[in-house]
C-alpha positions in Angstrom: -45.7 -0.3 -11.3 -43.1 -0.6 -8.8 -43.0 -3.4 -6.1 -40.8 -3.9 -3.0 -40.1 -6.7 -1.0 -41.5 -6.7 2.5 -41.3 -9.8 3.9 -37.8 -10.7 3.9 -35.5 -13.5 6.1 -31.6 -13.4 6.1 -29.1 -15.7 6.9 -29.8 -14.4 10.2 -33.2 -16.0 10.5 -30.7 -18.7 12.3 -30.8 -22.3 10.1 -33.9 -21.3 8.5 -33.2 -18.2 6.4 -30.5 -18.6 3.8 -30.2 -15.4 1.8 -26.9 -12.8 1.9 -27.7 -9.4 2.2 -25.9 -8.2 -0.2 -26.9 -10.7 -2.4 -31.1 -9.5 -1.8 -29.8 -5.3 -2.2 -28.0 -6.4 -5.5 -31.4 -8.4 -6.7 -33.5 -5.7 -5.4 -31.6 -2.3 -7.4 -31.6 -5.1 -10.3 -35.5 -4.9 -10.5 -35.3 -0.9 -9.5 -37.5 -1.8 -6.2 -37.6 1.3 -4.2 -37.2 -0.6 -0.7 -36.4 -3.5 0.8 -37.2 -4.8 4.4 -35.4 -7.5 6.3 -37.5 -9.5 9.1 -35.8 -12.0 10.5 -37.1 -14.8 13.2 -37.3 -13.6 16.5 -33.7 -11.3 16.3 -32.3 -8.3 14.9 -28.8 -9.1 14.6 -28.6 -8.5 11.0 -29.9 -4.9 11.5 -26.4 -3.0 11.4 -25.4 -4.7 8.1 -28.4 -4.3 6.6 -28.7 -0.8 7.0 -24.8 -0.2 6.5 -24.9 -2.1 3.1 -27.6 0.1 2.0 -26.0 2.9 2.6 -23.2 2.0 0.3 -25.1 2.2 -2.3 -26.5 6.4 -2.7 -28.0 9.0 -4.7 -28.3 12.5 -4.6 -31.6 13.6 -3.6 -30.5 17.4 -3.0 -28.6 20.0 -1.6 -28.2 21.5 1.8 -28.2 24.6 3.1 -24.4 24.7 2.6 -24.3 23.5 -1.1 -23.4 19.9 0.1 -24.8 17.2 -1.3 -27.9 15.3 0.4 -27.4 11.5 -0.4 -30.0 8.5 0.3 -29.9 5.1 -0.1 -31.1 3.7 -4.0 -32.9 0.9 -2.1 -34.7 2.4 1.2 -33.9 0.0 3.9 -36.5 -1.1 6.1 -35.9 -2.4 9.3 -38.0 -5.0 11.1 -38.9 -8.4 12.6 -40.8 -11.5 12.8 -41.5 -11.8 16.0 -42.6 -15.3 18.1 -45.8 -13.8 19.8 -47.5 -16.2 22.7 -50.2 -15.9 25.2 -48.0 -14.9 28.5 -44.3 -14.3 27.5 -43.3 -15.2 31.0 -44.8 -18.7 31.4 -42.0 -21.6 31.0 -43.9 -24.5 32.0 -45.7 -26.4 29.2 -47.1 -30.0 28.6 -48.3 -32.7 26.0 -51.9 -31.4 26.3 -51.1 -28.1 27.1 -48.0 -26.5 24.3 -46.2 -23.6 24.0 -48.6 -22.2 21.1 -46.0 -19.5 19.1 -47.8 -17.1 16.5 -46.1 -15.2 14.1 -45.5 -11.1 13.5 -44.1 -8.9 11.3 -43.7 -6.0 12.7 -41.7 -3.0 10.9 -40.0 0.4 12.6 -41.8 3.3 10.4 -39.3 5.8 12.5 -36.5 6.2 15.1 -38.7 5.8 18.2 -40.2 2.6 16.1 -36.5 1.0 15.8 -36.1 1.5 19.3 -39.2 0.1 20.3 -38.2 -3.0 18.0 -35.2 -3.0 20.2 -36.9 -3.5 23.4 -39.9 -5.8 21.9 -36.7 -8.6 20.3 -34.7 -7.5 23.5 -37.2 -8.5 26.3 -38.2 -11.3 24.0 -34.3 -12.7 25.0 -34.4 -11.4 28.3 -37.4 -12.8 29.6 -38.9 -14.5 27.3 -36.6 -17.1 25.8 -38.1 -20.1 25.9 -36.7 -23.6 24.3 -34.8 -21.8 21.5 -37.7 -19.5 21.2 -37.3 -15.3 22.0 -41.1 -14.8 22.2 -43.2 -11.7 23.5 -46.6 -11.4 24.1 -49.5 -8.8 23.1 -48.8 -6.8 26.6 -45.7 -6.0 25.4 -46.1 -5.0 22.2 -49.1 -2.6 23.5 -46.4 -1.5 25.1 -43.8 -0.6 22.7 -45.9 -0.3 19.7 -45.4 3.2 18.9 -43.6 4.2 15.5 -44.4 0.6 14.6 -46.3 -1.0 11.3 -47.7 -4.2 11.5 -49.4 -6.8 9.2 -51.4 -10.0 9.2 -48.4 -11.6 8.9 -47.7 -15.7 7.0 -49.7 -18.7 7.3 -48.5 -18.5 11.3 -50.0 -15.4 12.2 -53.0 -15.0 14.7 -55.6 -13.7 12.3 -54.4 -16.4 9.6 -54.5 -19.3 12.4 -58.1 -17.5 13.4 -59.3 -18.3 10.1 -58.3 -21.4 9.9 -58.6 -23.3 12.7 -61.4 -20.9 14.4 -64.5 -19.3 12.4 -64.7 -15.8 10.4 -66.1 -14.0 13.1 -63.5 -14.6 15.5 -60.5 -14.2 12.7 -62.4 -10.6 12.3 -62.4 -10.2 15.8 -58.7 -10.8 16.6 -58.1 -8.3 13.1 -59.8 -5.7 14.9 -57.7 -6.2 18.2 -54.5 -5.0 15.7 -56.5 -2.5 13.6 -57.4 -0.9 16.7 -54.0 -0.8 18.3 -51.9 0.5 14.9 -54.8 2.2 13.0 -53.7 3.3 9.5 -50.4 1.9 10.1 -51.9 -1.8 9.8 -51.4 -3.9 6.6 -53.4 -6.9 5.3 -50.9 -9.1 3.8 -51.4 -11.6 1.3 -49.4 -14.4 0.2 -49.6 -17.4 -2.5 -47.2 -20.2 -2.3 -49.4 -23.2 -3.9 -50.2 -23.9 -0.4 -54.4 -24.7 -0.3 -54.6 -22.7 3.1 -53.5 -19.4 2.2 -56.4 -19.7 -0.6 -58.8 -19.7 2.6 -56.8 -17.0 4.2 -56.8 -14.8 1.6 -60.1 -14.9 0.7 -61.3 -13.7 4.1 -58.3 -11.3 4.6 -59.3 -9.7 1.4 -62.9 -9.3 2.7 -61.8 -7.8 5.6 -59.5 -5.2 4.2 -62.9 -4.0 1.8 -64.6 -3.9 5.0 -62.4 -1.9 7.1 -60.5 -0.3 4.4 -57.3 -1.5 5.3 -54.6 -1.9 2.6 -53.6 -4.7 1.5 -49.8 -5.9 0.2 -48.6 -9.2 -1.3 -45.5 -10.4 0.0 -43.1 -13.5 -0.9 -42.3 -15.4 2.4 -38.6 -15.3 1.4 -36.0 -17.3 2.7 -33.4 -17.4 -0.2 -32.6 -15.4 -3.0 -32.5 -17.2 -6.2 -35.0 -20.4 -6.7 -31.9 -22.3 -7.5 -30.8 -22.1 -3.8 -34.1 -24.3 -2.7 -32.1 -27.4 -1.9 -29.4 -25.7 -0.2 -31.9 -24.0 2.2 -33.7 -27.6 2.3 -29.8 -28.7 3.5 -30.2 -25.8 6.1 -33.2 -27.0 7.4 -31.9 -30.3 8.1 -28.7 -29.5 9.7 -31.5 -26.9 11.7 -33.7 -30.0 12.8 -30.8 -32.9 12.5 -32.7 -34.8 9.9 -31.3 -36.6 6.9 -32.5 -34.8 3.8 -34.0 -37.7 2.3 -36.6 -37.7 5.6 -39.9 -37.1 3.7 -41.4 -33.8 5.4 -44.3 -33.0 7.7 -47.6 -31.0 6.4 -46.9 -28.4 9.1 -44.1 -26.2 7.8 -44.8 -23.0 10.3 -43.4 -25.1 12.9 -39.8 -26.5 13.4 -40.2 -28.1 16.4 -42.7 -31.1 16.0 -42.2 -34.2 16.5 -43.3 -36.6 13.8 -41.6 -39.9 12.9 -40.2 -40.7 10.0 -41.3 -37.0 9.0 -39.3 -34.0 9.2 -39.4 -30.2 9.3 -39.8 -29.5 5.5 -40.6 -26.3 3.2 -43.7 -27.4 1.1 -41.9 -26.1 -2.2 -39.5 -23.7 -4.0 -41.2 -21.0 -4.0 -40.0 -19.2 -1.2 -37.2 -17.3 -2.8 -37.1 -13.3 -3.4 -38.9 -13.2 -6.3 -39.3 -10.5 -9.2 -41.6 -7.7 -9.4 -43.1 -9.4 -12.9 -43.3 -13.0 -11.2 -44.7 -11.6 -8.2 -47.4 -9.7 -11.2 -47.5 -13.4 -12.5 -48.8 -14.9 -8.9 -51.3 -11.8 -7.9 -52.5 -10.8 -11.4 -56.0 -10.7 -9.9 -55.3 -8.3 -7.3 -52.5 -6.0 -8.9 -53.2 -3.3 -6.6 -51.4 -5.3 -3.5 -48.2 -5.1 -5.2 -48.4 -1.2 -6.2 -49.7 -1.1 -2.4 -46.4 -2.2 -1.0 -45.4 1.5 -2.4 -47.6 3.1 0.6 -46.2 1.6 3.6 -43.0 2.2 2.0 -43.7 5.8 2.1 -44.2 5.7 5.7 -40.6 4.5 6.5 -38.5 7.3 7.4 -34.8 6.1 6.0 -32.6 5.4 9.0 -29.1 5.4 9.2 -27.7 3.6 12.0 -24.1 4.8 11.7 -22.5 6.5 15.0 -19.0 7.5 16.4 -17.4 4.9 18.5 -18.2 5.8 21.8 -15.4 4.8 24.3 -14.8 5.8 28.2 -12.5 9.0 28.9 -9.7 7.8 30.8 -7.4 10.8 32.4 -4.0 9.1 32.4 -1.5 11.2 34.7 1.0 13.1 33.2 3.5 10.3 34.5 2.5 7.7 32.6 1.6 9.4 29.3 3.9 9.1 26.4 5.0 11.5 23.4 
């Protein structure tokens, strides 16, 4: 069985993800996992590195027409984001009784057109949407710019997760249906254990819901840091992210960075938020094996990009005058 990690934040998940690239590509050809997808908060400015670093790192898959050599990444790199998703992307005015309610996506570029679609989505999300420290977009948008894109249920911070929750079943299924009807096959149920008593509740209906609609579903490790070991380093990260002391005991509410609470502070619940293995990530969904060996076919939808171009630079004519041997 072979698993791949596709729920993944960088150090450029700003003060929240603390994990080196290379670091995750080394970890993931370790464990032979065929892909690997980065998804950062709300940006893509890891993107280029990402992609560049995998490419180091080849195999010959072929020849050409011309006896040269065909090479592709060892670990297929998958570009993506988790974007900030609101109500009405433009609104800026917000109150006590009335907050800026943020809901999480994952959304992943299955082609060319789908990266540049990502482009626009994180790009507007600046331009016109930045709100606090917050690049958010709404469902408009991504209507919008959602071809050549895959999408899943997402974290704990998700609409359909929040649905289930805080709303009832029917209108979790209701909201599903709003994204199974806008990306069709290329919608994922994603499942995720972290000792956390919600996502019990959320997986139990989002399990229900992919039998019902026959929607695939993956298990993914909301990953912020690459080894376990690096738990209280990221915990340092959050504090310097929040200004907090670190011995601040932490809120329940770890989706959201920006509450207030006294004497509480913005906290990860444990250390389980690291880029685990493919055989402890078999350890945490033994009863549903199938979502990790279903990771493989949304992986197979990814064409491989390579973002590599020549330097493009004005043309200049300098007069014969001022030109030099």
């Amino acid at each position: 069985m072979q698993f791949s990690h596709l729920h993944v934040h960088t150090q450029y998940s700003l003060l929240d993800g603390a994990a080196g690239i290379d670091s995750l590509y080394k970890k993931a050809a370790k464990y032979n996992m065929p892909a690997l997808a980065i998804t950062d908060h709300g940006n893509m400015f890891g993107v280029f590195e990402f992609v560049k670093q995998a490419w180091n790192n080849t195999k010959i898959v072929g020849k050409d027409d011309k006896g040269n050599d065909i090479k592709e990444p060892i670990v297929k790199p998958i570009i993506g984001c988790e974007f900030y998703v609101v109500e009405d992307m433009h609104r800026k005015s917000f109150s006590k009784e009335q907050k800026d309610e943020r809901y999480h996506q994952v959304l992943l570029a299955k082609n060319r057109k789908g990266y540049e679609n990502l482009i626009k989505l994180t790009s507007l999300g600046f331009i016109e949407g930045y709100y606090s420290k917050y690049p958010r977009i709404d469902k408009k948008l991504i209507e919008k710019y959602h071809e050549g894109i895959i999408a899943t249920t997402c974290c704990i911070g998700a609409y359909v997760p929040q649905a289930i929750l805080h709303l009832s079943e029917t209108q979790a299924e209701q909201e599903f249906q709003w994204w199974h009807n806008l990306f069709g096959d290329d919608y994922f149920i994603e499942i995720q254990r972290h000792n956390i008593a919600d996502q019990n509740k959320i997986n139990t209906t989002l399990l229900k819901l992919g039998k019902k609609y026959n929607v695939p579903v993956i298990a993914t490790n909301d990953s912020h840091y690459t080894e376990k070991e690096d738990y209280n380093a990221h915990d340092i990260l959050l504090c310097i992210n929040t200004g907090e002391k670190q011995s601040t005991p932490g809120y329940d509410d770890f989706v959201n960075d920006d509450i207030h609470v006294k004497n509480r502070r913005f906290k990860f619940p444990n250390d389980q938020f690291y880029f685990k293995s493919p055989d402890e990530m078999l350890e945490t969904f033994n009863d549903v094996p199938h979502s990790l060996d279903n990771t493989n076919i949304l992986v197979d939808k990814i064409e491989t990009l390579n973002l590599k171009k020549d330097i493009l630079l004005p043309a200049f004519p300098v007069p014969i005058e001022f030109q030099t041997s």
